[in-house]
C-alpha positions, 0 to 999 in steps of 0.5 A: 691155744687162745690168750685171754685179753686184758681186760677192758680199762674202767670207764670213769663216772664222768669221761668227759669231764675236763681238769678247768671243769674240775677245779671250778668245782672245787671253787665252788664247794669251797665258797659253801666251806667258808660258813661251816668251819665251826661245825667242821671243827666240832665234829672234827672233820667234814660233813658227810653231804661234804664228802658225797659233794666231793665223791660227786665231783670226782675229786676223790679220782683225780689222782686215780689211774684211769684203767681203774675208774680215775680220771688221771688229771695229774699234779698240778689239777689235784695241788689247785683243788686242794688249794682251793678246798683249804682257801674255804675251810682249812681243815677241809682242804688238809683232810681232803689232801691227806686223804686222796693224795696217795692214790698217786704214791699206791699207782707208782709203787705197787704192781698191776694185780695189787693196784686192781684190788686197791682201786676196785672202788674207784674213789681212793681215800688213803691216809698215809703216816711216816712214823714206823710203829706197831709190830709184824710177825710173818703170817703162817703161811708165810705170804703175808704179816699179821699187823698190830698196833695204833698210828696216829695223825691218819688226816682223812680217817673218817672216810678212808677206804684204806690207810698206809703205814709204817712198821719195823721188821727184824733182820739179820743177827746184829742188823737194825730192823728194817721199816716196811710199808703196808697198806690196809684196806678199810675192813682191817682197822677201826677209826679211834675218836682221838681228834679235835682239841688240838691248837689248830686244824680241828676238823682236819680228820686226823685220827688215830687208826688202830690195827688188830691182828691184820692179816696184811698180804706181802702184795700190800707192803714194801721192804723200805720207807715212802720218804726214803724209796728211790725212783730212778728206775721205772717203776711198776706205775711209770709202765702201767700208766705214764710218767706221771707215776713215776715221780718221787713221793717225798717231793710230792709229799712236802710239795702239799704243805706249800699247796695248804698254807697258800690256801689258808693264807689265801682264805685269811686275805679274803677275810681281810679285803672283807674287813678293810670294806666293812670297817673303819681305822680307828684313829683320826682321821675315820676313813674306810680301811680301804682308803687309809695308807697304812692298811693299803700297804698291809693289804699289798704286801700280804696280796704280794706275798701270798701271790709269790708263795703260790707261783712257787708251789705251783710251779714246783709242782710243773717242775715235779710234772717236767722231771716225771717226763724225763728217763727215770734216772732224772729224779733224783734225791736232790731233785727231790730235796731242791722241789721240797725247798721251793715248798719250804719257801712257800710256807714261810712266805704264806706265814709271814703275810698272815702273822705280820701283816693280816692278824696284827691288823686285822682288830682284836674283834675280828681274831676271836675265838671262831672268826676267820682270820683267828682260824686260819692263824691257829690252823697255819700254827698247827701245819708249823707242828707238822714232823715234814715242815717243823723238823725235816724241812726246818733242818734236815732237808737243807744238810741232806740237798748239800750232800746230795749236791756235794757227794759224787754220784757213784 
């Protein structure tokens, strides 16, 4: 008797290409991001020659396992990419974060034969939300859930090959239903035109995605929530794939919130050095901007903390990188909070430099409707809104890192 080998793992487009090689391509598509933010905003998500730059590129494999076609470059390339792709475009950077980050989240939880039909194609673009909607029954033949219903805030929409959601399923007589986590491929659902006059990140993909009557096989979900699931045991990635697929989702999740407003802020400090070269103070004595003290000091400052708010979210994310390397038990629900914070921290500093030293500064001028500065403003308001940031690492996150910390490990 013979055994069939496994087979051969998928080679990816480029094998030799290089996480510095990655990111400096990522730069470099975010210098031609910068001109087309109104247009992004109008249609409400990047351009189509965009997306096939970045699919060129291979940003959309970063995250992806490489027996399945991906280059497997890890946390802190992906969190430098996407920083750079927000420093251009904010919109661009949110949608294309939302969009490819959860290759990692479908590489750690699902098995082996769920993760080869996933990632058949290679590039991986998944949607994910967090807000449990829509209804489930059980499939008739028992091996699956028929899925209906809308959800919403889906960044990444326009091009996702797949999404990831979230649903109630009953339980037993006087238990409260149970969330479950499903994820469709794109043939199951249909992309709403419910996106663009919000505040800010207008051109950020974040659609409605709408299922009917979706056949969702058991394989594809998950008795349990994406911010609640606990990793520390092995998981199905950590054996398949190395420890970097063991780490935790909610860390990683609230970690990218820190990764795009440090961009943004980053794209309206550029915006600024431009107008302090270009222009001229406005009271006596009429000197160039970049000679006046007061809009040195400005300059400094944001300079400063900007800098400070990268450092902090890119070393969480090596820190997150060191405890995936640790026996799984190391990644634990306040190691996951404490990471979560370091991102909260990072938001706020990123947000101060824009909306006390940079915008108020800047000239009326130059934050009118469209200009860059006024962009990023109204794009960095908007992540304020976001359920992660506004609510669960505004509050929650500070109660439930105490009670971890506090509360005996059993």
């Amino acid at each position: 008797m013979t055994t069939q080998a496994p087979p051969a793992p998928a080679a990816p487009p480029e094998p030799g290409l290089t996480p510095h090689e990655v990111i400096a391509r990522a730069e470099a598509l975010a210098a031609t991001l910068v001109e087309r933010q109104a247009e992004t905003e109008q249609r409400g998500y990047y351009a189509p020659d965009t997306h096939e730059a970045f699919a060129r590129a291979g940003l959309y494999r970063i995250l992806v396992p490489r027996r399945y076609g991906g280059y497997a470059f890890g946390p802190e390339t992906f969190m430098k990419v996407s920083m750079a792709l927000a420093r251009g475009c904010p919109s661009t950077g949110w949608m294309y974060l939302f969009g490819a980050a959860h290759a990692l989240a479908a590489a750690t939880l699902f098995d082996e034969d769920t993760q080869a039909e996933l990632f058949a194609g290679g590039d991986f673009i998944c949607p994910a939300t967090v807000a449990p909607t829509g209804t489930a029954r059980p499939d008739s033949d028992g091996d699956g859930w028929i899925i209906d219903g809308t959800w919403n805030y889906c960044s990444g929409a326009p091009y996702a090959t797949h999404v990831i959601g979230h649903t109630l399923i009953p339980q037993g007589e006087g238990q409260p239903p149970a969330p479950l986590l499903f994820i469709a491929p794109r043939t199951q659902f249909q992309r709403l035109d419910d996106w663009g006059s919000q505040l800010g990140l207008r051109g950020s993909g974040s659609h409605s995605i709408r299922l009917t009557g979706a056949r969702i096989p058991a394989r594809h979900t998950l008795t349990g929530h994406l911010s609640q699931i606990t990793l520390t045991d092995a998981t199905p990635g950590r054996t398949l794939h190395g420890p970097e697929y063991g780490g935790g989702p909610l860390s990683f999740m609230l970690l990218e919130l820190g990764v795009l407003a440090v961009g943004m802020a980053q794209g309206a400090l550029d915006a600024y050095e431009e107008l302090m070269r270009t222009r001229t103070t406005a009271f006596l004595p009429i000197v160039p901007r970049t000679q006046d003290p007061d809009f040195q000091f400005r300059y400094g400052e944001a300079t400063g903390q900007i800098a400070a708010a990268e450092a902090a979210v890119l070393h969480a994310t090596t820190q997150w990188r060191q405890l995936c390397e640790q026996p799984p038990a190391a990644f634990t629900r306040e190691a996951e909070l404490r990471l979560a914070a370091i991102s909260r921290e990072a938001v706020r500093l990123a947000w101060r430099a824009v909306e006390q030293q940079l915008f108020p500064t800047a000239g009326s001028s130059a934050v009118r409707a469209g200009e860059r500065i006024e962009r990023v403003w109204r794009d960095m308001s908007m992540l304020h809104s976001h359920a992660g940031n506004g609510i669960f690492l505004a509050t929650l996150a500070n109660r439930e890192l105490a009670q971890a910390h506090f509360t005996p490990t059993p």
